[in-house]
TORBA-35470 format. One record per residue (C-alpha): residue in one letter; residue number from 1; x negated, y negated, z. Coordinates in Angstrom, 2 decimals, padded with zeros to 5 digits. Example, Ala and Ser with C-alpha at 12.3 -4.5 7.8 and 13.67 -1.06 7.14 Angstrom:
2
<node rofi="A" tinu="1" X="-012.30" Y="004.50" Z="007.80"/>
<node rofi="S" tinu="2" X="-013.67" Y="001.06" Z="007.14"/>
//
This chain:
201
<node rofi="X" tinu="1" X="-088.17" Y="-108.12" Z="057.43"/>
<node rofi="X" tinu="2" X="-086.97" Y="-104.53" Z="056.45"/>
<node rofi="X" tinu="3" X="-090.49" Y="-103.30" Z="056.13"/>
<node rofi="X" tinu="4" X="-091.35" Y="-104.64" Z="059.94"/>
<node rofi="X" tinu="5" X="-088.33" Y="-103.22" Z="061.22"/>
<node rofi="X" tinu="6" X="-089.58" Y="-099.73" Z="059.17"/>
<node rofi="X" tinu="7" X="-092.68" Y="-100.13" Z="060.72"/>
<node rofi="X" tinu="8" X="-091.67" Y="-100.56" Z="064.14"/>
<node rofi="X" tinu="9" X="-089.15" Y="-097.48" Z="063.80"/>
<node rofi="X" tinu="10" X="-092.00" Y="-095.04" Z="062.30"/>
<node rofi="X" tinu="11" X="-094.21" Y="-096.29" Z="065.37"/>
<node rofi="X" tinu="12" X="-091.13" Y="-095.26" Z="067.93"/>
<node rofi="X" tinu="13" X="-090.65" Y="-092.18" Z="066.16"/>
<node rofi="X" tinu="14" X="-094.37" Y="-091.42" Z="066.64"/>
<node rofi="X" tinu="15" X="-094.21" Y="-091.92" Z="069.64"/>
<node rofi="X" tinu="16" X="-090.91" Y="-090.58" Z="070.97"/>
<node rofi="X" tinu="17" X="-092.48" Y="-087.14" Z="071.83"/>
<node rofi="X" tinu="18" X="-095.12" Y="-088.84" Z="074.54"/>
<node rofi="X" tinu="19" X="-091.96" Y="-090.86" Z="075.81"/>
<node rofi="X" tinu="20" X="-089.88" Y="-087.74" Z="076.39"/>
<node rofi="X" tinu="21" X="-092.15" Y="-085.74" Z="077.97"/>
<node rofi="X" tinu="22" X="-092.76" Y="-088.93" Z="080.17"/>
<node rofi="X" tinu="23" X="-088.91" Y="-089.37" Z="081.14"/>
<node rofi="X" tinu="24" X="-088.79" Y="-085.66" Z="081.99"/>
<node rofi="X" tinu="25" X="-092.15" Y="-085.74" Z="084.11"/>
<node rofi="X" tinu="26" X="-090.58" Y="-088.49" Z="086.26"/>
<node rofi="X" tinu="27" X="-087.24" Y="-086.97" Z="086.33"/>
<node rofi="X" tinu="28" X="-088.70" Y="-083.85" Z="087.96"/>
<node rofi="X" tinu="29" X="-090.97" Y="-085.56" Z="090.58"/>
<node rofi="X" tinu="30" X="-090.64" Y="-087.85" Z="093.27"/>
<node rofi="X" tinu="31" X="-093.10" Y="-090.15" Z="091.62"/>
<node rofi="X" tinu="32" X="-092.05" Y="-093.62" Z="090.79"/>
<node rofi="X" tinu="33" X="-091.21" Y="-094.81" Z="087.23"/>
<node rofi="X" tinu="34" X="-094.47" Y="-097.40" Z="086.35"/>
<node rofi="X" tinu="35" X="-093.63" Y="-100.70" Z="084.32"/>
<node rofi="X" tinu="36" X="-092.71" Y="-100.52" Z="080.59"/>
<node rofi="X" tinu="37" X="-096.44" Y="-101.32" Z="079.58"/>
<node rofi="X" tinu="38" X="-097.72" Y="-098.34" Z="082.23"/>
<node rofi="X" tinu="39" X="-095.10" Y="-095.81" Z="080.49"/>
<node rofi="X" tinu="40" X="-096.21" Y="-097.02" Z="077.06"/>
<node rofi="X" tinu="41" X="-099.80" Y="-096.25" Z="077.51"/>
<node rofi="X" tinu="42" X="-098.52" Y="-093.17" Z="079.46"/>
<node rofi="X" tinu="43" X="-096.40" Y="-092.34" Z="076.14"/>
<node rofi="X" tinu="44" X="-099.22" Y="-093.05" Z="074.02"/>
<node rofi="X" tinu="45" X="-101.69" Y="-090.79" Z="075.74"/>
<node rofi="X" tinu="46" X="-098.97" Y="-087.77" Z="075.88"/>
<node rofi="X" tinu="47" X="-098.98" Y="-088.43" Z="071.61"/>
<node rofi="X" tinu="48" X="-102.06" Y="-088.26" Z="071.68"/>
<node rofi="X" tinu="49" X="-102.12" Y="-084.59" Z="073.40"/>
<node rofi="X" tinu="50" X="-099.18" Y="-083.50" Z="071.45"/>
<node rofi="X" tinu="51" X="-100.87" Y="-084.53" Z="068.35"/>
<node rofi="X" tinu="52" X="-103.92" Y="-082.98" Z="069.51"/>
<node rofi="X" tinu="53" X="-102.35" Y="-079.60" Z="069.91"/>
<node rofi="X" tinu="54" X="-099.87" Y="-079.59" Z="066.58"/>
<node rofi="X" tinu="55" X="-102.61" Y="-078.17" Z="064.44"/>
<node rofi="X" tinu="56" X="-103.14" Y="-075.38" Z="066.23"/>
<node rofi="X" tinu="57" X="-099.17" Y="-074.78" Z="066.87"/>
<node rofi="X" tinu="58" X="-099.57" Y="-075.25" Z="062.85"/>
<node rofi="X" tinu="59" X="-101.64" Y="-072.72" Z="062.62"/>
<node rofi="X" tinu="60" X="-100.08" Y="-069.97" Z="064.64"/>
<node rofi="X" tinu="61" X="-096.80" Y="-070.76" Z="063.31"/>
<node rofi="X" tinu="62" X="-098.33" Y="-069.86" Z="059.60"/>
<node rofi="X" tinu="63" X="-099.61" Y="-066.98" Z="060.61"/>
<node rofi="X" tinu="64" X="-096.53" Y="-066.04" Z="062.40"/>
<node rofi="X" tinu="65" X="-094.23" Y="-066.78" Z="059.24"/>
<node rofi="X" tinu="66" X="-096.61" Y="-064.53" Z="057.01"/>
<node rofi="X" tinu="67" X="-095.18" Y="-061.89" Z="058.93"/>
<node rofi="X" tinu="68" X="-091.78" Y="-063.58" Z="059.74"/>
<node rofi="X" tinu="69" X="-090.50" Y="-065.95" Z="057.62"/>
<node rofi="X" tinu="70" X="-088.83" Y="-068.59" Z="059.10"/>
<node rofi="X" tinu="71" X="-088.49" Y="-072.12" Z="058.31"/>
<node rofi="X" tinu="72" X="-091.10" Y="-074.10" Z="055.98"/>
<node rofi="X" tinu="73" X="-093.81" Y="-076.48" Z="057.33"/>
<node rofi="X" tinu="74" X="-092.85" Y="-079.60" Z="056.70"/>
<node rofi="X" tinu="75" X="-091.86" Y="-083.22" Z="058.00"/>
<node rofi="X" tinu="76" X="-089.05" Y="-082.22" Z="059.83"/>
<node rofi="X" tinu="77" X="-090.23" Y="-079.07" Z="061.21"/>
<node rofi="X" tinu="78" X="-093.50" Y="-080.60" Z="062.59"/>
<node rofi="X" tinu="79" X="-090.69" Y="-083.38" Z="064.40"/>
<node rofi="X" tinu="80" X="-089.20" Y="-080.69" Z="065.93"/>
<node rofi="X" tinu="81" X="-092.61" Y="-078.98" Z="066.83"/>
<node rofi="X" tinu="82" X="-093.33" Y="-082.08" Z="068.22"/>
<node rofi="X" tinu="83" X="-090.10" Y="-082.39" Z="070.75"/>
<node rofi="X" tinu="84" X="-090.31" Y="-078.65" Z="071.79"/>
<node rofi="X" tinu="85" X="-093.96" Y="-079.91" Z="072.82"/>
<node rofi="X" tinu="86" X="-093.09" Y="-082.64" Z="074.31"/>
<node rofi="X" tinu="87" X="-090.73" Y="-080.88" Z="076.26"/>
<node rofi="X" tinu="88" X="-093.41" Y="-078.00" Z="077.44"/>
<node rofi="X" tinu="89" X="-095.63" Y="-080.65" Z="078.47"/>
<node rofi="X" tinu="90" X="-093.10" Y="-082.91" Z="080.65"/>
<node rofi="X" tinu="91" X="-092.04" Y="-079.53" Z="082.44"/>
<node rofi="X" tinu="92" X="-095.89" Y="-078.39" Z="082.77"/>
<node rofi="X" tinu="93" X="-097.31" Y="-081.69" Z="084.29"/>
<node rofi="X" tinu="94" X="-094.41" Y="-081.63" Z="086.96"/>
<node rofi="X" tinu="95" X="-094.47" Y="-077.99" Z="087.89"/>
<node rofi="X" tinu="96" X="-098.41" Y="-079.07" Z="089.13"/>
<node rofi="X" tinu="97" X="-097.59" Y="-081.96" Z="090.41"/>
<node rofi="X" tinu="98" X="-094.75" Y="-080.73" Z="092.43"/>
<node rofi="X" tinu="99" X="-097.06" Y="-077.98" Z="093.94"/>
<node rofi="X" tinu="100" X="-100.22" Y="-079.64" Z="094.17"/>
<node rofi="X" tinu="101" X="-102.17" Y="-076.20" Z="093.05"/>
<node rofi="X" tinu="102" X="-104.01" Y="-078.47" Z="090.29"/>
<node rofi="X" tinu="103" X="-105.45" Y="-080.69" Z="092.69"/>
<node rofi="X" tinu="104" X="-105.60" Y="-078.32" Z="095.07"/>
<node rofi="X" tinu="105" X="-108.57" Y="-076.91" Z="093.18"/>
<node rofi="X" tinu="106" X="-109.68" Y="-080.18" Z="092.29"/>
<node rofi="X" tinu="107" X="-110.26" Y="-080.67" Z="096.18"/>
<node rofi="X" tinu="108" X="-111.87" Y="-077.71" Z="096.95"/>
<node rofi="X" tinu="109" X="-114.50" Y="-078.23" Z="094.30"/>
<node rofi="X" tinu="110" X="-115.28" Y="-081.67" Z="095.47"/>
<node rofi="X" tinu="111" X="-113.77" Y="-083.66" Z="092.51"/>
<node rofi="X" tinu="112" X="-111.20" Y="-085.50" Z="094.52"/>
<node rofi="X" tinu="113" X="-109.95" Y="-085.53" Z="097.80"/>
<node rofi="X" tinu="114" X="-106.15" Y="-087.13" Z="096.62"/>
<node rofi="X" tinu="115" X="-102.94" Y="-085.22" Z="096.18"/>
<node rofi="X" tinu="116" X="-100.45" Y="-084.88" Z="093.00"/>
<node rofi="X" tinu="117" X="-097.95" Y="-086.14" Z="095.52"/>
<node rofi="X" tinu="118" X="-096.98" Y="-090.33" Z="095.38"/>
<node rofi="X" tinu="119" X="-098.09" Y="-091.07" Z="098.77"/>
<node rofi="X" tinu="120" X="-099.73" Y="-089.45" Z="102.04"/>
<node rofi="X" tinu="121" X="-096.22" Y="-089.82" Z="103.64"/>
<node rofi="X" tinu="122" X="-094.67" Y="-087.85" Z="101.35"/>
<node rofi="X" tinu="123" X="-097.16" Y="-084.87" Z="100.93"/>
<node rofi="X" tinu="124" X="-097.40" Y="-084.34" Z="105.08"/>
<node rofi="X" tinu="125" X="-093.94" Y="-084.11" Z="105.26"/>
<node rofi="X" tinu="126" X="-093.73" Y="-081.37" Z="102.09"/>
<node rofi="X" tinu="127" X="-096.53" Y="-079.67" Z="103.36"/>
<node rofi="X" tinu="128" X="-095.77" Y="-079.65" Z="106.99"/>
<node rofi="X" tinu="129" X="-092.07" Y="-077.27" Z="107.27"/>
<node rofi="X" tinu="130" X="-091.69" Y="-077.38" Z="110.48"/>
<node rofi="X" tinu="131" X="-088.67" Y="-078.99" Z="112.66"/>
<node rofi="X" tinu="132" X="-090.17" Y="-082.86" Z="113.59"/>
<node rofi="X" tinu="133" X="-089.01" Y="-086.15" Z="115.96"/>
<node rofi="X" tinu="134" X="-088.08" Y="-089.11" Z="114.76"/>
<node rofi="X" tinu="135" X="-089.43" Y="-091.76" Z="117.17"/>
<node rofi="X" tinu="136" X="-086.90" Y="-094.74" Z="116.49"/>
<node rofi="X" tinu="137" X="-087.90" Y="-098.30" Z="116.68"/>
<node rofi="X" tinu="138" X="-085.11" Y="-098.98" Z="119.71"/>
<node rofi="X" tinu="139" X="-086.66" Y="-096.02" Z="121.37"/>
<node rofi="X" tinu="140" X="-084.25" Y="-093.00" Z="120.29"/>
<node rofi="X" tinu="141" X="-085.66" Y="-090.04" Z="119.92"/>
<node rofi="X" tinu="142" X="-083.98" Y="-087.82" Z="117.47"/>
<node rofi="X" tinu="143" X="-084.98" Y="-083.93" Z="117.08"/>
<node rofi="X" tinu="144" X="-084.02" Y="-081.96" Z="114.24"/>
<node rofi="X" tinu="145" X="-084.86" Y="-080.33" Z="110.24"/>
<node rofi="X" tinu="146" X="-086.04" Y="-082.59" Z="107.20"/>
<node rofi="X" tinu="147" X="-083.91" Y="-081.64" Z="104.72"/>
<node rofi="X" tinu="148" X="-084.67" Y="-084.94" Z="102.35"/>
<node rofi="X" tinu="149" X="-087.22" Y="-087.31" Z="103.15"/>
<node rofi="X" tinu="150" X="-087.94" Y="-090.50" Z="101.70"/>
<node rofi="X" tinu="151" X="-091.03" Y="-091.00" Z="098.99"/>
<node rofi="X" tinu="152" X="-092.26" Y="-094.16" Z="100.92"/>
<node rofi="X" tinu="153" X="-092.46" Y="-095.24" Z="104.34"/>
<node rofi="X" tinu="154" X="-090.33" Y="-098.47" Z="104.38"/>
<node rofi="X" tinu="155" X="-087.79" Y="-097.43" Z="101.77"/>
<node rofi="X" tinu="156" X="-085.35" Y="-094.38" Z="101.33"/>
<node rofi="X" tinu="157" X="-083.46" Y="-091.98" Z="104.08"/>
<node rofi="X" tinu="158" X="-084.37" Y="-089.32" Z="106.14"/>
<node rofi="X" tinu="159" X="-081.49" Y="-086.04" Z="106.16"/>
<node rofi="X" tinu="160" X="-082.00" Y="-084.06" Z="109.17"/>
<node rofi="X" tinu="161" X="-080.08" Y="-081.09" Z="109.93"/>
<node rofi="X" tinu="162" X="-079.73" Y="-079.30" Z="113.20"/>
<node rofi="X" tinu="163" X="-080.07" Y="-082.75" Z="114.92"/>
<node rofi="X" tinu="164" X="-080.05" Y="-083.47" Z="118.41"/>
<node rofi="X" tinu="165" X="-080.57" Y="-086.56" Z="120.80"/>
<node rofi="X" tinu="166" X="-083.89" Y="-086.62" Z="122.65"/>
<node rofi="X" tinu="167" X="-082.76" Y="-087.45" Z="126.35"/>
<node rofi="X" tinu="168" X="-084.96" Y="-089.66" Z="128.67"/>
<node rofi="X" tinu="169" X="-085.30" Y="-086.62" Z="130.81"/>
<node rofi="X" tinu="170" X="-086.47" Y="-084.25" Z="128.21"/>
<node rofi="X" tinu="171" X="-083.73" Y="-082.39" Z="127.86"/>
<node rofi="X" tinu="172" X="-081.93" Y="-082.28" Z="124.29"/>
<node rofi="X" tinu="173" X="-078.27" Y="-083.27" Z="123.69"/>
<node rofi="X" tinu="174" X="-077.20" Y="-081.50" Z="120.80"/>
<node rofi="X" tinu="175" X="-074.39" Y="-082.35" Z="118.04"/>
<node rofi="X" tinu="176" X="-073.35" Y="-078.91" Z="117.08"/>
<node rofi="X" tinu="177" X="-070.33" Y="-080.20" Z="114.83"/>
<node rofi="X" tinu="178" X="-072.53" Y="-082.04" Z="112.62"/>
<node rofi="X" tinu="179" X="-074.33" Y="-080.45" Z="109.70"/>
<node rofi="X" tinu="180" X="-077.17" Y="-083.73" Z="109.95"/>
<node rofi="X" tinu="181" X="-077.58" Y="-087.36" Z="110.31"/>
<node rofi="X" tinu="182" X="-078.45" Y="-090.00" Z="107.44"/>
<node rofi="X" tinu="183" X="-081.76" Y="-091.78" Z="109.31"/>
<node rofi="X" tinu="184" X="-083.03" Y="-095.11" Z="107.44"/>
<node rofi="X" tinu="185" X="-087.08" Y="-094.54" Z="106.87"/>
<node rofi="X" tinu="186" X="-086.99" Y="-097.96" Z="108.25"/>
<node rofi="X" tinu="187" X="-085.99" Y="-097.39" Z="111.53"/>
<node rofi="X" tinu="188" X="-088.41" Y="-094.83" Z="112.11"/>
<node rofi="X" tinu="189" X="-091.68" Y="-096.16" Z="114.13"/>
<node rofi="X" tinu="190" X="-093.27" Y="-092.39" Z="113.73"/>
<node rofi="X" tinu="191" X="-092.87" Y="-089.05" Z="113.31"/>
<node rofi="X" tinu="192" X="-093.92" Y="-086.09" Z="115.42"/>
<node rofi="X" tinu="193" X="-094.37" Y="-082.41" Z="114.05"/>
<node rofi="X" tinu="194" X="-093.31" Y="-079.59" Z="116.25"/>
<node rofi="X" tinu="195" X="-095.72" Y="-076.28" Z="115.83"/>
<node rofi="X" tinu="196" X="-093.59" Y="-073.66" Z="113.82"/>
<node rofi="X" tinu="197" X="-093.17" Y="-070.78" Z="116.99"/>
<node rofi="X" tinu="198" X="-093.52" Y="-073.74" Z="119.99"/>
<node rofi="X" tinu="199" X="-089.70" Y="-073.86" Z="121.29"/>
<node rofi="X" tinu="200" X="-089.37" Y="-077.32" Z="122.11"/>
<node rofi="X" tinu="201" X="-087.41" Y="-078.25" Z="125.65"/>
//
């Protein structure tokens, strides 16, 4: 029982660096946490990478400590080699994925046509900064900034800031004393976005 329980340990230390760079990729990003089997596979293929790259991190760390000595290679040092990986890797993936420049020139080459962003709702509305209308599904009409936006369409809360009431005449009625209004994504029926240098009446 001891040597399963040994065995199961060593294979979570293993893989602890592809977990960690995992929990800070979806910490950073507005992408959803998958289901324990997705993040193991996830965690597994982020080893993999990690223990792809050690080697060479090995190798320039030798070379490095004939001129400087530092610590020696061993067990422990390759563990922490590992983490400070791990930890390069999490913040890499979501520094792309936040700013879509990776897949950006993914689409101009013709190798995909999809974003690094969770959903088409949420990449319009990153890409798109510009003041917008909330068309309300009891026919409100509310003008104003996206601040925060939610990730899907059916769940999560839009902030907006500078917000005022669309009236049935056109003409805005604005809420100077509040700095924005909490909308439910739910509510919302659509979303219009105003041309940055259009003033809208």
């Amino acid at each position: 029982m001891e040597i399963i329980s040994e065995k199961i340990l060593s294979f979570f230390a293993i893989l602890f660096p592809g977990f960690l760079a995992a929990w800070i990729f979806y910490g950073l990003t507005s992408h959803h946490k998958p289901s324990q089997f997705e993040r193991t596979v996830q965690a597994l293929v982020f080893t993999f990478i990690i223990q792809v790259f050690l080697p060479i991190i090995k190798w320039a760390l030798l070379i490095v400590g004939g001129f400087i000595s530092l610590v020696a290679w061993n067990a422990a040092s390759e563990n922490i080699a590992a983490v400070i990986m791990a930890i390069a890797l999490g913040f890499l993936l979501a520094f792309f994925t936040n700013n879509d420049k990776f897949h950006k020139l993914l689409r101009e080459y013709g190798f995909t046509t999809r974003t690094s962003h969770p959903s088409e709702w949420f990449y319009v509305l990153s890409e798109k900064v510009t003041f917008i209308i909330l068309h309300l599904k009891d026919g409100r009409r509310l003008y104003g900034w996206p601040k925060e936006w939610p990730i899907e369409r059916e769940r999560g809360q839009f902030y907006i800031m500078l917000p005022s009431w669309i009236q049935e005449d056109g003409t805005q009625l604005e809420l100077p004393t509040l700095d924005g209004i909490l909308i439910d994504a739910h509510d919302v029926q659509w979303v219009e976005f105003i041309q940055m240098g259009d003033e809208h009446e």
